[in-house]
C-alpha positions in Angstrom: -13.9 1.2 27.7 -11.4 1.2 24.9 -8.0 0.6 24.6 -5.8 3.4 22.9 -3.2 2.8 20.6 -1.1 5.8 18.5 -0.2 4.2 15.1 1.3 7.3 14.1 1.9 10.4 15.9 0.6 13.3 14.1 3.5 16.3 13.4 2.5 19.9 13.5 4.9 21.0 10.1 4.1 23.2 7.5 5.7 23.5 4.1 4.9 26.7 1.4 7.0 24.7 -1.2 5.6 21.4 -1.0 2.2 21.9 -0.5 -0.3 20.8 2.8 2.5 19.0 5.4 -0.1 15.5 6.1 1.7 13.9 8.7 -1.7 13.6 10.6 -2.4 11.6 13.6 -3.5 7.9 13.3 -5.0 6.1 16.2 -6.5 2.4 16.9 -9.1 1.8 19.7 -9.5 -1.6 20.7 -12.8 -3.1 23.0 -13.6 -6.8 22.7 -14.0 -7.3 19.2 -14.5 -4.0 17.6 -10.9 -2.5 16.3 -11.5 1.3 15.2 -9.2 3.9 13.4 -9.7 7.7 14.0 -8.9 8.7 10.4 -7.2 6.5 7.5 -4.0 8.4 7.1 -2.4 10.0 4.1 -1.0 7.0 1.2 2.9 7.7 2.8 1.9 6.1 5.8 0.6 2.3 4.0 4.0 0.9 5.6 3.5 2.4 8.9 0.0 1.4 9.3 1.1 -2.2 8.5 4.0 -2.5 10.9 1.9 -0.4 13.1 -0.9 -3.5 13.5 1.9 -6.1 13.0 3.3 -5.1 16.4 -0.3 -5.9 17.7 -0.6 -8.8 16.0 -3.2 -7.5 13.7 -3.7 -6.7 9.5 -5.7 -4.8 7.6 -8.3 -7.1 7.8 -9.4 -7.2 11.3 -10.2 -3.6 11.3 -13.3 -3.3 12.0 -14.6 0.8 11.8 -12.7 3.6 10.4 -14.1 7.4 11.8 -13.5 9.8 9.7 -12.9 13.4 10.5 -13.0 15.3 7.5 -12.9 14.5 4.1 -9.4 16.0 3.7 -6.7 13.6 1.8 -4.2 13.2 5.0 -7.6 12.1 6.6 -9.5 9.8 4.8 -6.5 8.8 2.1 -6.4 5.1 3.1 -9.7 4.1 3.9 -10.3 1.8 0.7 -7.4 -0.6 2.6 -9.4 -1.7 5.3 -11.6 -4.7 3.4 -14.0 -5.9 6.8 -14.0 -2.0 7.7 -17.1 -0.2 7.6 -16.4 3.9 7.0 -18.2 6.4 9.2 -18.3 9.6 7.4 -20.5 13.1 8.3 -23.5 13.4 6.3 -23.1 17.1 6.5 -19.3 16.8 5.6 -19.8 14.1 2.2 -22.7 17.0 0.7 -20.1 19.4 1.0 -17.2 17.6 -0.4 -19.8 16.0 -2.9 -20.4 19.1 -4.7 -16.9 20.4 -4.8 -14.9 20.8 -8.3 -12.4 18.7 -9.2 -8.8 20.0 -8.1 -10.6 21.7 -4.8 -7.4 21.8 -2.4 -7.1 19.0 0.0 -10.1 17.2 -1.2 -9.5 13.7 -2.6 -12.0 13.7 -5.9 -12.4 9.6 -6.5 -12.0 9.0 -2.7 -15.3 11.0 -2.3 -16.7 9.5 -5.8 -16.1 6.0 -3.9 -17.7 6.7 -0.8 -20.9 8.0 -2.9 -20.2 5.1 -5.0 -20.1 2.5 -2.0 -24.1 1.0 -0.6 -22.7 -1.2 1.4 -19.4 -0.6 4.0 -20.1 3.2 4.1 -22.4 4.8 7.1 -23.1 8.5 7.5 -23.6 10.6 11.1 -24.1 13.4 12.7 -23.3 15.5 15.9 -23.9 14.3 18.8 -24.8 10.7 17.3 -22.9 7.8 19.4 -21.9 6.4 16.1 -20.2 3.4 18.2 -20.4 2.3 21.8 -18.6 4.6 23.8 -17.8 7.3 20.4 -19.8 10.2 20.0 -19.6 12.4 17.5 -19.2 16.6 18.6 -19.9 19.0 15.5 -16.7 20.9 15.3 -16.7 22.7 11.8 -14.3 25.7 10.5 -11.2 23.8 9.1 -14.0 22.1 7.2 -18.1 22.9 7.1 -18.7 19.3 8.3 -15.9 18.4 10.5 -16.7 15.9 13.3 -14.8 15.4 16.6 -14.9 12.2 18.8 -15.5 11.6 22.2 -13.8 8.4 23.6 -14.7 6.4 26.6 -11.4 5.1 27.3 -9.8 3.0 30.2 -7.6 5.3 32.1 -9.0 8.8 30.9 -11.6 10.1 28.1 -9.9 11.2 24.7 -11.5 14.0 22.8 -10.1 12.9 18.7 -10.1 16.3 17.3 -8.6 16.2 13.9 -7.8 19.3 12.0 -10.6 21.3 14.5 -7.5 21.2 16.7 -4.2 20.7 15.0 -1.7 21.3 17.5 -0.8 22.5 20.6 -0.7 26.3 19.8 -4.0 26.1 18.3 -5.6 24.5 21.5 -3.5 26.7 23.6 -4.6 30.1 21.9 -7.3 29.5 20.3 -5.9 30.7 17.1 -6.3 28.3 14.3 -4.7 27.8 10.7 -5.8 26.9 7.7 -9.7 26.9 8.3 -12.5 27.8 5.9 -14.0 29.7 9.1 -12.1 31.2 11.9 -15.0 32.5 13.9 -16.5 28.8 13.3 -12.9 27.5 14.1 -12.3 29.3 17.4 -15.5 28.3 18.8 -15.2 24.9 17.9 -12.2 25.0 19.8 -13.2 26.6 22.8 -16.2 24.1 22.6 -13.3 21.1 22.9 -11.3 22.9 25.4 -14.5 23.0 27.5 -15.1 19.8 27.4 -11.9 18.7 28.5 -12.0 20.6 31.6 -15.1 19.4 32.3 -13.8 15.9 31.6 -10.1 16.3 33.0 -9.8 14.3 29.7 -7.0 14.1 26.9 -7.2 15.6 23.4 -5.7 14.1 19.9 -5.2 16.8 17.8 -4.8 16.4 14.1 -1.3 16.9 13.8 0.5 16.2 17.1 1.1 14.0 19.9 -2.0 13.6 22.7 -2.6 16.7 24.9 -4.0 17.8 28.0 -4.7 21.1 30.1 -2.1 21.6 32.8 -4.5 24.6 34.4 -5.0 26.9 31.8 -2.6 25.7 29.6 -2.4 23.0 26.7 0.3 20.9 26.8 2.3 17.8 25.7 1.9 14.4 27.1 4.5 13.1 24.9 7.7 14.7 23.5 7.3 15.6 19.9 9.8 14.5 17.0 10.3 13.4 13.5 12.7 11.3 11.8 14.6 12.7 9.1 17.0 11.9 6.1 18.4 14.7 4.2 20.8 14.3 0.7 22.5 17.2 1.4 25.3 16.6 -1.3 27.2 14.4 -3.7 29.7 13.2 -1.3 28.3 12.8 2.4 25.0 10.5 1.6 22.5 10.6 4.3 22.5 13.3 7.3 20.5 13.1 9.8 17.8 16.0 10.0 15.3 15.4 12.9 13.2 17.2 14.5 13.7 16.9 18.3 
């Protein structure tokens, strides 16, 4: 049974004059001697991840798996930090992103280049595959033809991972998903997770907010959601405080 840890707590923002909003969730699951990451992170969060395993008296080094979701640059971004790290990627997912053009949105171009590069550190998998003891992969495509969910034996309750197949707490609530390359494929993936949590009275990490769970029929929050922010409004004030509460 693993232990849980939420490095950073994905944030379910959007942005049409920045581009893609990656604040995406990044977890650690810790059993014995095996230290896993759900997804790398996007490059912004290289300080968090570091003070993140500081607090548990741990570096980049004694990572020991890092799951991938999807092949999306909020997701996989970091994944070269990890030196003792081997990668778990979806087969289906890497063909996919392998023959996309350069400048395809979301989709890191070298980071795929490297894990096609990579023989050694890099394994592929597929659905239903338990890639790890206790993590099993669930096929959950439509934000992305490969995308992979996990299923986590953990101590108090299971955790379903979901990454972008499940962003936030609208999606899982309503079954209504954005930004997908297949909606039909999306909404059944999600239905497929929702399912599983019922059956499981389990917990679900979606992509871009804090952990949730099914209160009856509805998805909601086992954590209160919020974002730190510093805005320049002028020349004469400096820093005001934005967040998101």
């Amino acid at each position: 049974m693993y232990e849980l840890h939420s490095l950073v707590d994905g944030f379910p923002g959007k942005s049409s004059s920045h581009g893609a909003f990656g604040w995406s969730s990044l977890w650690l699951l810790h059993q014995g001697d095996r230290r896993v990451l759900i997804d790398a992170g996007p490059p912004a969060y290289i300080p968090l991840i570091h003070e993140g395993l500081a607090d548990l008296g741990l570096d980049t080094g004694d990572i020991t798996d890092v799951v991938v979701t999807h092949l999306h640059w909020d997701h996989v971004g970091n994944f070269t930090m990890y030196p003792n790290a081997t990668t778990w990627v979806g087969e289906e997912e890497l063909a996919w992103a392998s023959t996309q053009p350069a400048g395809t949105k979301f989709i890191p171009d070298l980071h795929i280049q490297e894990l096609l590069r990579r023989h050694e550190g890099v394994e592929r998998m597929r659905d239903g595959q338990e890639i790890l003891p206790g993590i099993t992969a669930i096929a959950s495509p439509g934000h992305t033809p490969g995308h992979l969910a996990f299923h986590v034996e953990a101590a108090e309750r299971s955790h379903v991972f979901a990454g972008d197949a499940v962003k936030n707490v609208f999606e899982l609530n309503t079954l209504v998903v954005d930004s997908t390359m297949d909606a039909d494929a999306s909404r059944a993936s999600v239905d497929r997770l929702r399912s599983l949590l019922r059956d499981t009275s389990g917990v679900l990490v979606p992509g871009h907010d804090v952990a949730l769970a099914l209160d009856g029929a509805d998805a909601v929050r086992l954590a209160e959601q919020s974002s730190r922010i510093g805005f320049f409004a002028d020349g004469v004030r400096g820093e005001v405080d934005r967040s998101i509460r």
